[in-house]
N, C-alpha and C positions, 0 to 999 in steps of 0.2 A: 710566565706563571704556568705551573701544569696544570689540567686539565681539573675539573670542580670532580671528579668520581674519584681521582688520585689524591686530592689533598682531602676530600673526606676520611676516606680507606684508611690511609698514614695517619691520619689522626687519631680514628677509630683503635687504629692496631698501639697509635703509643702509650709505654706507661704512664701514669699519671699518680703514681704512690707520691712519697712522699711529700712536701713541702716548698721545693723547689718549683722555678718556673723557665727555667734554663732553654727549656724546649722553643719556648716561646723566642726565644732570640731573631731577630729579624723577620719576624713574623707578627708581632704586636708591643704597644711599649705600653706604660703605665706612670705617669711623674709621679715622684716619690712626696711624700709629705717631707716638709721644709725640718722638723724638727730632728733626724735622725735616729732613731729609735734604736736598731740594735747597738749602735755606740754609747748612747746613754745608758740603755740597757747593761752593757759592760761595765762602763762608768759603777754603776749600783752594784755590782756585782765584785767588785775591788774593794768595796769598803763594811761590807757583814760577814758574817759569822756563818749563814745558811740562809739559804734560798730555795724558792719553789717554784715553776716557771708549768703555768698551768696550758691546758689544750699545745702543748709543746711541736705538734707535728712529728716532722724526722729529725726532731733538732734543731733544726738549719740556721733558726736565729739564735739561737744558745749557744749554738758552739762559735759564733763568730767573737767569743769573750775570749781573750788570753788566758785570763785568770778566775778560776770559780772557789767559791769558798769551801771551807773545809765538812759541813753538811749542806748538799745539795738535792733535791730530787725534782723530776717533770713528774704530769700527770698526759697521759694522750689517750682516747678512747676507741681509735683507730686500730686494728692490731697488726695490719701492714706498717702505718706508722710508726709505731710503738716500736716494731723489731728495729723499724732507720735507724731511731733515736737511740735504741739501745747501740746497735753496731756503731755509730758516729760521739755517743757519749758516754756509754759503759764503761770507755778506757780511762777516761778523764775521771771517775766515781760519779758518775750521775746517776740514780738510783731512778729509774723509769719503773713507771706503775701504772697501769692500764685502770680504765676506771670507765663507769657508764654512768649516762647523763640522769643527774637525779639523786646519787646516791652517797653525794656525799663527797669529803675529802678521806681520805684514811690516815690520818695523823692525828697526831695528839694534841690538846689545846694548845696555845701559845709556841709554839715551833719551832716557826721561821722568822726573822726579822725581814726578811721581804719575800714578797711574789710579786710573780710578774708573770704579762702573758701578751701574746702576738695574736691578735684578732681571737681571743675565746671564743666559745659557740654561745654561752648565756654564762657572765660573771653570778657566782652563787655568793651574795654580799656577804649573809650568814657565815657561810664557810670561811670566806678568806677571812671575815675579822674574825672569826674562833680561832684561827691557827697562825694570826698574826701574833707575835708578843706584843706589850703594851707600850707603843711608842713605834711597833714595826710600820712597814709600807708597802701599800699593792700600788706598782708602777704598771702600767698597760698601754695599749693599743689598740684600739676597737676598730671596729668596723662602722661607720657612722650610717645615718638613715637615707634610703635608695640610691644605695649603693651600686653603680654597674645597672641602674632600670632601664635606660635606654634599650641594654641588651637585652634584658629581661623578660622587658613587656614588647620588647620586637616578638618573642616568643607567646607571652601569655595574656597579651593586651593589656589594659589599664590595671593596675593596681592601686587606688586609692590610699586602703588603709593600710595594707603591708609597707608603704613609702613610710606612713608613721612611725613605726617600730623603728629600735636601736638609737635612739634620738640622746642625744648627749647630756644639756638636764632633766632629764626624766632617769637617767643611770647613774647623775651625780646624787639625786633624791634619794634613790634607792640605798644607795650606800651610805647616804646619810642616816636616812632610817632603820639601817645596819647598824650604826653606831659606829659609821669611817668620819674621818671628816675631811672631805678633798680639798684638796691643797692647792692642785694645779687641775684645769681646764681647758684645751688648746683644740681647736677642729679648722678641718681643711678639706679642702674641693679638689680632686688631681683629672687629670686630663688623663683619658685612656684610649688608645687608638691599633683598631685591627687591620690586618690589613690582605689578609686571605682567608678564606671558610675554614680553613682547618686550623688555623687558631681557635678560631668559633667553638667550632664542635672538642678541641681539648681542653679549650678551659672552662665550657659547661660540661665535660664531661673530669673533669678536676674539681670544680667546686659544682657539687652534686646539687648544694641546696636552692641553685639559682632557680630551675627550670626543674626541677622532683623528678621530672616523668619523661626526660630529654632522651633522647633515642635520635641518632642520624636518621634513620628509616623514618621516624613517627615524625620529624618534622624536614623532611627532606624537603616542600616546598618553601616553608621559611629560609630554607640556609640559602636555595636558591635567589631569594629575593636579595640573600646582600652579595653572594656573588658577583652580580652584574657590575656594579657602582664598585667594587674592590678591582675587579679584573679592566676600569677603567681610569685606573689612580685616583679612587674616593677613598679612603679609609674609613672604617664604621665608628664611628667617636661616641664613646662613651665620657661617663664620670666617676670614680670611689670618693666615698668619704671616707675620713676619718676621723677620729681624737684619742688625744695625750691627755691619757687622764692619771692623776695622781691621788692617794687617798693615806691617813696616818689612821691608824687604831692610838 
């Protein structure tokens, strides 16, 4: 293993745009949830007319469909992302549209016969059932509650109440009280295991929102404390949640 200054540094310097996690290859794993998500995702995606595939990233689970319907568009609020997606889906007609959190969908009522989305940042119930048609479906993938804390709170100590958030019926409620009515319900526990600092330091510095204020320098003696136990074959084990959540208008 090289030296804990080198695999900061190299992680510090690599990109972390788009969507992908490529980087990470033999440097951390993640078990997948048991249901398959961007297959079924495709699956849905063979059988309507138009589709919306919200917080999209660079694409990456979008395009893994063979087949997309004849109106299609993402929404991604990112705008490094937003370009991935456009360069990886623009060829295909996927009409990307950049959008900030708050504001709204930009489509017209009744739309789409499905949306769908790969870990959104806050599903806007409102929204998708306005621009579902009547009988359409938001198919998803969420991010379920304390999620990766292990990691987290290795950083920011206990977190109590933030483990509460993203909780699976308290999102089905929600949408309920949207007027969706969910259909399907599925959540899971996966095993995540790192196994050098500079996985660490790229994937809090990929997903921004784990650790807000994460800086290699600002927390240079935490990275060192899992150094030691990784450069002795312990891997750092975490856990994601997740759920497969399905809803009709």
């Amino acid at each position: 293993m090289r030296d804990f200054e080198t695999l900061v540094q190299e992680a510090v310097e690599a990109d972390v745009n788009g969507w992908g996690f490529s980087w990470l290859d033999g440097r951390a794993t993640e078990e997948r949830p048991p249901w398959g998500f961007a297959k079924l995702l495709a699956g849905r995606l063979d059988t309507v007319r138009s589709a919306l595939d919200l917080d999209t990233g660079g694409g990456e689970v979008l395009s893994e469909a063979a087949r997309f319907p004849e109106r299609i568009a993402a929404t991604e609020g990112w705008p490094p992302n937003a370009q991935r997606a456009r360069d990886r889906l623009g060829p295909r007609g996927v009409d990307i549209v950049e959008t900030t959190e708050g504001s709204g969908l930009p489509f017209p009522d009744e739309f789409f016969e499905l949306v769908s989305a790969r870990h959104p940042v806050s599903p806007d119930w409102e929204e998708i059932r306005r621009v579902l048609i009547p009988g359409g479906h938001y198919f998803a993938q969420h991010v379920g509650p304390a999620s990766a804390f292990e990691l987290i709170e290795h950083f920011l100590g206990p977190l109590p109440e933030q483990r509460k958030g993203r909780d699976s019926v308290a999102e089905a409620a929600a949408a309920d009280a949207a007027g969706l009515t969910v259909t399907d319900l599925r959540t899971t526990r996966c095993r995540m295991e790192f196994f050098d600092v500079g996985a660490v330091v790229w994937i809090l510095r990929k997903c921004v929102w784990w650790v807000p204020d994460f800086s290699a320098e600002r927390y240079l003696g935490k990275l060192r404390e899992l150094d030691g136990p990784m450069r002795a074959g312990k891997p750092f084990v975490a856990h994601s949640t997740r759920h497969l959540i399905e809803a009709r208008r």
